[in-house]
C-alpha positions in Angstrom: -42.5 113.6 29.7 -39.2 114.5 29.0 -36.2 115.1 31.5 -35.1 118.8 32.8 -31.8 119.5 31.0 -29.2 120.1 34.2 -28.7 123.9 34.8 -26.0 125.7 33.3 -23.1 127.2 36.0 -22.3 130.5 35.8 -19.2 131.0 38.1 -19.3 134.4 39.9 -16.1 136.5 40.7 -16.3 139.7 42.4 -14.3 140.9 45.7 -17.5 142.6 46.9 -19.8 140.3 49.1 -22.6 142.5 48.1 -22.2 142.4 44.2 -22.0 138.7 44.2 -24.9 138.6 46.5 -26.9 140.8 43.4 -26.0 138.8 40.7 -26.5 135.6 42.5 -30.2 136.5 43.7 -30.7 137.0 39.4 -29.2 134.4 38.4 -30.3 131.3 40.9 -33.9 130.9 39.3 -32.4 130.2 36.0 -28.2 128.6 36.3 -26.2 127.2 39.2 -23.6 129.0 40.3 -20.3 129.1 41.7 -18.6 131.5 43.7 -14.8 133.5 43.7 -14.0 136.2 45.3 -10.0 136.1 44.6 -8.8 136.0 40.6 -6.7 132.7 41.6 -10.0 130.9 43.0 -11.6 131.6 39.6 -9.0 130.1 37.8 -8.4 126.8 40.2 -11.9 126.4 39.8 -12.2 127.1 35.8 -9.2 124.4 35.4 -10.6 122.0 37.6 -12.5 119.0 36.1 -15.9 120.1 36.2 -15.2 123.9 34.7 -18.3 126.3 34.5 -20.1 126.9 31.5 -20.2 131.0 31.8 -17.9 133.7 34.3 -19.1 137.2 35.1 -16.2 138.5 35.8 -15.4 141.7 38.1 -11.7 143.8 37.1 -10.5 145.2 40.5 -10.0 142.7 42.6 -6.9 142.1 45.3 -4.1 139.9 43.8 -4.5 139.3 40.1 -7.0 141.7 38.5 -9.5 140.4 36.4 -7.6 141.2 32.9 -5.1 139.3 33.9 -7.7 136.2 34.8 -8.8 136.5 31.9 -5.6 137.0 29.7 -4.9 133.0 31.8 -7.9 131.7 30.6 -7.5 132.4 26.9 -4.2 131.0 27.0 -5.1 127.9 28.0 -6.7 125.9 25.0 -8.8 124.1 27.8 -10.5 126.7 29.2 -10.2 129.4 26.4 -13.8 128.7 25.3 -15.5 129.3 28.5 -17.1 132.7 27.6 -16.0 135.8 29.7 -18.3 138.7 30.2 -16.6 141.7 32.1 -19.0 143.0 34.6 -17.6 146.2 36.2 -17.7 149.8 36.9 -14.7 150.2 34.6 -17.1 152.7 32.5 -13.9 154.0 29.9 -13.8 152.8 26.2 -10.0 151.8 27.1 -11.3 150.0 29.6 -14.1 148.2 27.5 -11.8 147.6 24.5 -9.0 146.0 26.7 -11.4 143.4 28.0 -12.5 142.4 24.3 -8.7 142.6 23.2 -8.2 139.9 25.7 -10.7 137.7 24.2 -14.1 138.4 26.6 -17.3 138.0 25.2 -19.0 140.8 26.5 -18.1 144.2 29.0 -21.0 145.4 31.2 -21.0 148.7 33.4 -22.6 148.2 37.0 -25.2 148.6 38.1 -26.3 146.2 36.0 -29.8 145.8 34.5 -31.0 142.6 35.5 -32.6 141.9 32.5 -30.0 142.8 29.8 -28.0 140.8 32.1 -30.2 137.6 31.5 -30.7 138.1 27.8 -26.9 139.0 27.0 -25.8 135.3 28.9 -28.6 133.4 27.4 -27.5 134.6 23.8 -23.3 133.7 24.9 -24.8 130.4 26.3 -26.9 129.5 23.2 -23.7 130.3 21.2 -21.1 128.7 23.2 -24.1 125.2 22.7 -23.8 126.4 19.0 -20.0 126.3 18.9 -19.9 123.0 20.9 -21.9 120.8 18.9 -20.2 122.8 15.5 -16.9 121.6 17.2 -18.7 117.8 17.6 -19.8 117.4 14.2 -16.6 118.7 12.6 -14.3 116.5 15.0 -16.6 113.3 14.3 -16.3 114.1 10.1 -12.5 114.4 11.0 -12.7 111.3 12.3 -14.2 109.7 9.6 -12.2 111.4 7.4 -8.7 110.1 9.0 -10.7 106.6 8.7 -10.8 107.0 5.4 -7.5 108.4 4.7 -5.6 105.3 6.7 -7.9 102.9 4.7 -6.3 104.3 1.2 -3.0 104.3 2.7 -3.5 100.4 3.7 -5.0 99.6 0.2 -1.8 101.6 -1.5 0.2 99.4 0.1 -1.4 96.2 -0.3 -1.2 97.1 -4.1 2.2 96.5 -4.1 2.6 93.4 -1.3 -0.2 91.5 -3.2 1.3 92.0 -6.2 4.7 90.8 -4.5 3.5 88.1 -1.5 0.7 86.0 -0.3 -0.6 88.1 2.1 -0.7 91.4 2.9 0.1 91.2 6.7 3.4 91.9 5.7 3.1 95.8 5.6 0.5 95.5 9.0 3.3 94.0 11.1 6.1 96.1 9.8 4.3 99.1 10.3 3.3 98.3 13.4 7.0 97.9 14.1 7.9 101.1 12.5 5.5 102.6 14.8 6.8 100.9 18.3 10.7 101.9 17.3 9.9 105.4 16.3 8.6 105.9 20.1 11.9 104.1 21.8 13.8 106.6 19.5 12.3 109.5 21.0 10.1 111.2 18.4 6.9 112.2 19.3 3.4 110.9 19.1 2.7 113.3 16.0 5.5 111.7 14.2 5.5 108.2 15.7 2.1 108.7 13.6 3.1 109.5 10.8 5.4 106.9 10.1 3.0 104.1 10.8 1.5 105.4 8.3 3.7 106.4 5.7 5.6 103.1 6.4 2.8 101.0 4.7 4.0 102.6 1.9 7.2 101.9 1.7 7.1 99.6 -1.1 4.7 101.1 -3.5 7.4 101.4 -6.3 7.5 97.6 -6.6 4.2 98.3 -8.7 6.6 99.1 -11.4 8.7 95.8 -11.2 7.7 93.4 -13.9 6.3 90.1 -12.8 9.3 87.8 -14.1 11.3 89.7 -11.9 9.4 90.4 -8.8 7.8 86.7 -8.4 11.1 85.0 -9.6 11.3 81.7 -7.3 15.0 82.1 -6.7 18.0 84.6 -6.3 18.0 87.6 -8.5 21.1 87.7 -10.9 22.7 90.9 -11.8 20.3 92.2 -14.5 17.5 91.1 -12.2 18.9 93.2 -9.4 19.4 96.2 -12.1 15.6 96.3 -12.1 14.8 95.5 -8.8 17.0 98.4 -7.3 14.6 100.9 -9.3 11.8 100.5 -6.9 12.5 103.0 -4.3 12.9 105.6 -7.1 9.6 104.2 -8.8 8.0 104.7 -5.2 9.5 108.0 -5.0 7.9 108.9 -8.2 4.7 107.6 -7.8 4.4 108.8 -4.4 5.7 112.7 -5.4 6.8 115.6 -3.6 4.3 117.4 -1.2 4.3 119.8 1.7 2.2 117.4 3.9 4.4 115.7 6.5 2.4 112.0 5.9 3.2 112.1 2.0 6.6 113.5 2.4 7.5 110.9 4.9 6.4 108.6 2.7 8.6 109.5 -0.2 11.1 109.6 1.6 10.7 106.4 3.0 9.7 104.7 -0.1 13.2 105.6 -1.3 16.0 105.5 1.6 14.5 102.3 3.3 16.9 100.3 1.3 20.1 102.6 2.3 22.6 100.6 4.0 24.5 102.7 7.9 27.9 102.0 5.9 27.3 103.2 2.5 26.7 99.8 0.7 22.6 100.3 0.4 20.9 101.9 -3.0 19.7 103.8 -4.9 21.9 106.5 -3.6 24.7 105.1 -1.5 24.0 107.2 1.7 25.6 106.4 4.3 25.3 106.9 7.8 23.3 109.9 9.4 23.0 110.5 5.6 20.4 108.4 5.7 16.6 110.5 7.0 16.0 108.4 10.6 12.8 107.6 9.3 14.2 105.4 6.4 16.7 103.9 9.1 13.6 103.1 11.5 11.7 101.2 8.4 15.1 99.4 7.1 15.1 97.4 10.5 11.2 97.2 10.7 11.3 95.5 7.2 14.1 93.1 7.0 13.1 91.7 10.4 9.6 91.2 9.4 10.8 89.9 5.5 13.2 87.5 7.3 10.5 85.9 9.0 8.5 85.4 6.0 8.1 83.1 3.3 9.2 84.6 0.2 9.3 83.4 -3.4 12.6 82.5 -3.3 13.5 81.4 0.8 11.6 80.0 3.5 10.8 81.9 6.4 14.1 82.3 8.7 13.4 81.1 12.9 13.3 84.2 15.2 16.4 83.4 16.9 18.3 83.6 13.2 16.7 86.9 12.2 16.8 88.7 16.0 21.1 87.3 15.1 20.6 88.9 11.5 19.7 92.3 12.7 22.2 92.4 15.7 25.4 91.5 13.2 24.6 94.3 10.6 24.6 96.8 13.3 26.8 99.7 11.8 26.8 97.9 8.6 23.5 97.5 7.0 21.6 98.7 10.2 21.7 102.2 12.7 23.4 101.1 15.3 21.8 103.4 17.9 18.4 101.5 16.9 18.9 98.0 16.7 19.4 97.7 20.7 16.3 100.1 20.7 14.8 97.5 18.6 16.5 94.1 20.6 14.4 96.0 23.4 10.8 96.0 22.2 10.9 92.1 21.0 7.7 91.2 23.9 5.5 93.9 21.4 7.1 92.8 18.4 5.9 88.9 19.3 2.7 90.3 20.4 2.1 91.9 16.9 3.4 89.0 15.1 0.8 86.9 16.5 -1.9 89.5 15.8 -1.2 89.7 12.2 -0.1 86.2 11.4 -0.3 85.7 7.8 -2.2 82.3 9.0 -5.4 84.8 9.5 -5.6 85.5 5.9 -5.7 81.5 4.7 
């Protein structure tokens, strides 16, 4: 035999021991309740962890009135979808149309019928339930959706680091990076976000780099160099221009990430706060994490030697507001390293 679903709590606020003594005798056979009879009792209790499911809510009430509790609650994004019915002796349309201006469900006159009192919670109840698991499904296929979304991002940028390395941890670790400096810099976790993300894509012009070039086992000469220095433009391209703040961040990312703090960095030559801080963030992220990697044409530099790398070019090739930032988060940037060792992929 199956369980009893736990009873729904209906919080009560009225000034009038009486009128909360009514409603309470109606509702008790069929919800729990609580019980306010002050407008800042209601609200302590609807912000507190456990909030009701439903408030009948009286207007006149000593210190803040009722459209005022409930002008707080519909502010709040936590408690804003707790359903509010008015129940009152407030009998003008004003009245009644000030209540649902404020976001209440439903405005009933005392006395109240018992029964249309019953059948208008159930129906608020059985919509709120309806609303929950809408908001359930559509937050779990968001989910998946933002699964999805970093998957392509991750295979976008192996496309080019395959093409380019042996592994593809490359663009894991330096990303992760990204992610860690873009925090000590300040920015918030909406952006730190978006340019773990959009970091992974940083190289995705390299695509367009022909072979003999790209996997040349040795230093590039001039010509080489001519073609090489067309990838952040190639990724620029590739990647387009677009409104949304992941694929923006990306282009620009792909294409000022090899800018140099004193002007000497291409395509462009910026120089500087010239440069977007998001390209200056990857810049450091990358040519750590290259530096400690075998490449086509160098072995992989000891961490002492590239930690010394990145602290010379300080106000040369790198920001030097972020490189101490960077010095700073070496115990995560070890942790990561040994997470995504490009031993795991042989």
């Amino acid at each position: 035999m199956p369980m009893n679903l736990p009873l729904q709590t209906i919080l009560v606020v009225d000034d009038i021991p009486d009128n909360i003594t009514l409603l309470t005798e109606v509702l008790n056979p069929h919800y729990r309740t609580r019980i306010a009879t002050q407008g800042e009792t209601a609200l302590k209790i609807a912000f507190s962890g456990t909030p009701p499911d439903l408030i009948l809510l009286d207007i006149m009430m000593p210190g803040i009135n009722g459209y005022e509790v409930c002008r707080r609650l519909k502010e709040n994004p936590d408690t804003r979808p707790i359903p509010v019915m008015f129940v009152t002796v407030m009998d003008d349309i004003e009245d009644e149309q000030h209540g649902l201006e404020l976001g209440a469900v439903d405005y009933l006159i005392k006395p109240v019928s018992p029964a249309i009192m019953l059948a208008r919670i159930r129906t608020h109840l059985a919509l709120r339930d309806q609303t929950r698991e809408l908001e359930r499904l559509v937050n779990r296929r968001t989910a998946e959706l933002e699964r999805t979304r970093q998957e392509i991002i991750h295979r976008l940028g192996l496309m080019a680091e395959f093409k380019d390395y042996e592994t593809g941890m490359h663009i894991r670790r330096m990303s992760h990076y990204s992610r860690l400096l873009a925090r000590a810099a300040g920015l918030g976790d909406a952006m730190v976000e978006v340019i773990f993300s959009a970091a992974q894509m940083h190289d995705i012009g390299k695509i367009g780099i022909p072979d003999h070039v790209l996997l040349k086992p040795g230093w590039l000469d001039q010509e080489d160099w001519k073609i090489m220095r067309r990838h952040p433009e190639m990724g620029a391209a590739i990647l387009g221009e677009h409104a949304d703040d992941l694929l923006k961040n990306a282009r620009i990312i792909a294409l000022t990430h090899h800018e140099k703090w004193d002007g000497s960095g291409y395509p462009n030559g910026l120089k500087g706060e010239e440069i977007p801080l998001v390209g200056r963030i990857v810049a450091i992220a990358d040519v750590f994490d290259a530096l400690n990697c075998n490449r086509p044409y160098k072995k992989a530099w000891p961490l002492e030697e590239s930690l010394r790398f990145i602290e010379e070019n300080a106000g040369r090739h790198f920001d030097p507001h972020l490189v101490p930032l960077f010095k700073g988060l070496l115990p995560e940037v070890l942790m990561i390293q040994k997470q995504f060792s490009d031993d795991l992929t042989r």
